[in-house]
Structure formats: structure tokens, C-alpha cells
N, C-alpha and C positions, 0 to 999 in steps of 0.2 A: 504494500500500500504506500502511497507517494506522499510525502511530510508536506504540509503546506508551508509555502513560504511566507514568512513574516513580511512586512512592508518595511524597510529600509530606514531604521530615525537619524536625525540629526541632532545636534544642539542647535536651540535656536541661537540669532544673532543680533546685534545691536545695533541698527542704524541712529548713525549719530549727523543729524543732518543740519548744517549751518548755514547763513547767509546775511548780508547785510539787511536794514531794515527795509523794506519792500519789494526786496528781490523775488516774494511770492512762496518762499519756503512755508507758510502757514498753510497757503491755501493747497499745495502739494502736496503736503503732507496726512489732509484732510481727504484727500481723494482716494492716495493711498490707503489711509484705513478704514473711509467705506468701502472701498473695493476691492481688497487683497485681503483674503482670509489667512487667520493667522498671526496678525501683528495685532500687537496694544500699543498705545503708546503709553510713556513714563510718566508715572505721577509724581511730581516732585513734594518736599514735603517745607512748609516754609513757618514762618513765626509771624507773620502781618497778619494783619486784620481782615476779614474773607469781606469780600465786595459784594453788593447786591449783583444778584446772577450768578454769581459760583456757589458752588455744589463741595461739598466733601468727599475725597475721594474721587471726584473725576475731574477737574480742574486743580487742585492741590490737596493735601493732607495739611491741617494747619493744626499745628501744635504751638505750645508757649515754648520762653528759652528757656527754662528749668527740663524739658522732653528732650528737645532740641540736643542742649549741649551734655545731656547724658547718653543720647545715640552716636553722638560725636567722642567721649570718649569708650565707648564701648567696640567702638569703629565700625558704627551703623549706618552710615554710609559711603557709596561711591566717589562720591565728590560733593563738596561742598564749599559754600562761601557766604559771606555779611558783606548785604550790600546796605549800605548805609548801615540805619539800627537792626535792620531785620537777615534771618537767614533764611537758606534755600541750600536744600540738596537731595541727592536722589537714593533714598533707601534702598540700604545693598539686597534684603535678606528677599524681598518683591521679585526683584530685576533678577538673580539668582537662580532663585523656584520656576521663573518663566523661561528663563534660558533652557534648566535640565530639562523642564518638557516642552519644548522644543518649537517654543511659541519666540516669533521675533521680536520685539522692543524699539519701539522708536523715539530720538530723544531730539528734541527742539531746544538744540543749546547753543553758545557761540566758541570762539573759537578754543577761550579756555577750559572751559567743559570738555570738551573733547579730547584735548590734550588729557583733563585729570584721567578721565574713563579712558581713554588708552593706558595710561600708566599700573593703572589698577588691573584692568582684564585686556590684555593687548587682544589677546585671540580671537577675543570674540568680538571686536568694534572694526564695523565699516564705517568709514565718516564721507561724506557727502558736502562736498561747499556749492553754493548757487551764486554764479554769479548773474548781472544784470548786462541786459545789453550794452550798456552806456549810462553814465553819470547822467546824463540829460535823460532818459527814459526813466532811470531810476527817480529822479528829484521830479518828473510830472505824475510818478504815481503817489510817490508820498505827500504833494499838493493835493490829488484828488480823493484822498482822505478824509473821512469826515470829521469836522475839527480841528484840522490841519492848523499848523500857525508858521508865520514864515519862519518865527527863533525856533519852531519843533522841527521841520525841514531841515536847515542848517545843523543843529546837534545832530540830526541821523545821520545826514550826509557824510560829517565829522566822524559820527563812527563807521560809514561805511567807508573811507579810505583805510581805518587801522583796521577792520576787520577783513577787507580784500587783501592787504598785505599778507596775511595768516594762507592765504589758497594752497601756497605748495607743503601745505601738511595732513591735507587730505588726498584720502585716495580715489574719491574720484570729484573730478569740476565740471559741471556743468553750467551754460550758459540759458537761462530762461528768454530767448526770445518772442518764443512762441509756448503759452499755456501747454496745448495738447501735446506736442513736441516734448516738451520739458518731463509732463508727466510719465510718459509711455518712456523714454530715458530713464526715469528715476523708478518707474517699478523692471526695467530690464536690469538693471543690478540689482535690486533685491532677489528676483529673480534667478539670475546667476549665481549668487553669490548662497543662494541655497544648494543648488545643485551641485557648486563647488566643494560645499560644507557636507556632503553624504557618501564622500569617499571615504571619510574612516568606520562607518559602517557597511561599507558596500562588500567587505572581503566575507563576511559571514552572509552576506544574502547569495554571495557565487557560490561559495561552498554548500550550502545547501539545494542552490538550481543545480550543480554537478551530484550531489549526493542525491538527490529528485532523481533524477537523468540515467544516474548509474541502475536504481534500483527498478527501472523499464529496461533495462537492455537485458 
């Protein structure tokens, strides 16, 4: 009688995707996990004060700093940082449990972020930069903002020249000209980079197609 063969698992992976402010990484990212089964994205865990419209747990985890800086020494999380009075960072023991079953993680960070979580799990971090067509495409989408202010415009702008400096530290750049373009781009390396990622179980799924195989001959 012939063994069935099991399905092939991976670990899952960490899309770490960055970009300047209005290069469209939100709303990419947004597509991708209505549309690609399989990925979460990262809920970070922070100390501010939750805004009308956020939710618990699916926009942040908000703890006080007494929680906070006891998961920080406990080294409860992947990366973290204090901006201003408040922190923010991403709970290791979540992002961990999702990786071993085999679920992908996607983190909407910048370029520091990226750097910390490579350092901590090189292995498992894809990182992703978006860049904008042009400084002038970029500064008319962040005018057609709502709310916009021209001193808001310029601070972006400001950080998107130190944040484009950062590109040659991801592995893969892409250029968002074109929305659907961009998209279809950025779920082909997810993509890949799963089927990449199923080579180190793929030696026990042959051995068992050959031990299948032998036991008909």
C-alpha cells in the first residue's frame, strides 16, 4: 500500500517593507493582505494613548511603560524604540509562533526597523524599499492628502531624502510608478521567496515520492 505524501512546510517569512512617506507602501501593502493568503501583518505594541478608530490588537497593542519596559528587559521584543515620551516595538514571542507555522508577517517599518529585525533573525527577513518615481511625483501626492500643510510636505520630503539614502540595504527596490505594476512586483517576491524557502523540507517529501515509487515497482 502506497504512504501518502505529506505537503511540503516551510517556515514562514518576514516581509519587512519600507519606503518614504507617500511612496504608496500602505496602500500595497493593504492589497497584499487582502489578497494573498497566509500573511498577517505585525502588530506592534506601543505606550500612547489609543486614538478614536483604533482597535486593540489590530492596529497596536497599547500597554503603559511599567509593561513596556518589563518586556524590554525580559527581551520581549524584536526591536524597539522611544520616540519622543512614548515606545513602540514588535513583540518577539507573536512574530515567532507565526513564523514556526508557517504563516508570513509583514512589517511596515523604516529603514531602522529593518536593520534591528535583520540583526535579531537575519534568516528569516526579506526587506523590501519603494521607491517613488520622482521627488516631484512624490511631493504632488503628499499635497493631495487630506490635510496636507505645506510645513507637513516639506518634513516628509526631508525625511524622504535620508530615508532613500538607506535603498542599498534592502534586498529588493522597487520603483512604484505604476499602482498595479508595483503591486503584482511586490507579491512576485513574496511569492518566490516562499518557494525558495521549501527547499529545506523538500528532501523528505522526494524521499518519500521515491519510497511511494519503489513500493509499485
Amino acid at each position: 500500500m502506497s504512504k501518502q505524501v505529506k505537503r511540503a512546510e516551510r517556515r514562514g517569512v518576514m516581509y519587512v517593507i519600507s519606503s518614504p512617506s507617500g511612496a504608496g507602501k500602505t496602500t500595497l501593502s493593504r492589497r497584499l493582505l487582502a489578497e494573498v493568503p497566509g500573511v498577517v501583518m505585525s502588530v506592534s505594541a506601543t505606550t500612547r494613548e489609543k486614538r478614536p478608530g483604533e482597535d486593540e490588537g489590530i492596529h497596536y497593542h497599547f500597554v503603559d511603560h511599567t509593561e513596556f519596559e518589563s518586556e524590554i528587559e525580559k527581551d520581549g521584543f524584536l526591536e524597539w524604540a522611544k520616540v519622543f515620551e512614548n515606545y513602540y516595538g514588535t513583540p518577539r514571542a507573536r512574530v515567532e509562533a507565526l513564523l514556526a507555522e508557517g504563516v508570513d508577517v509583514l512589517f511596515d517599518v523604516d529603514w531602522q526597523g529593518s536593520r534591528a529585525l535583520k540583526q535579531v533573525l537575519p534568516g528569516d527577513v526579506v526587506s523590501v524599499f519603494i521607491l517613488p518615481p520622482s521627488i516631484t511625483e512624490l511631493k504632488r501626492r503628499l499635497e493631495g492628502r487630506p490635510g496636507s500643510t505645506p510645513e507637513g510636505v516639506a518634513k516628509r520630503l526631508a525625511g524622504a531624502e535620508r530615508d532613500i539614502q538607506r535603498w542599498g540595504e534592502y534586498d529588493y527596490v522597487m520603483i512604484n510608478e505604476d499602482l498595479e505594476t508595483a503591486y503584482e512586483e511586490l507579491k512576485a517576491i513574496l511569492l518566490t521567496e516562499r518557494l525558495s524557502r521549501r527547499a529545506p523540507s523538500l528532501g523528505a517529501r522526494v524521499d518519500a515520492l521515491l519510497e511511494e515509487a519503489s513500493g509499485l515497482s
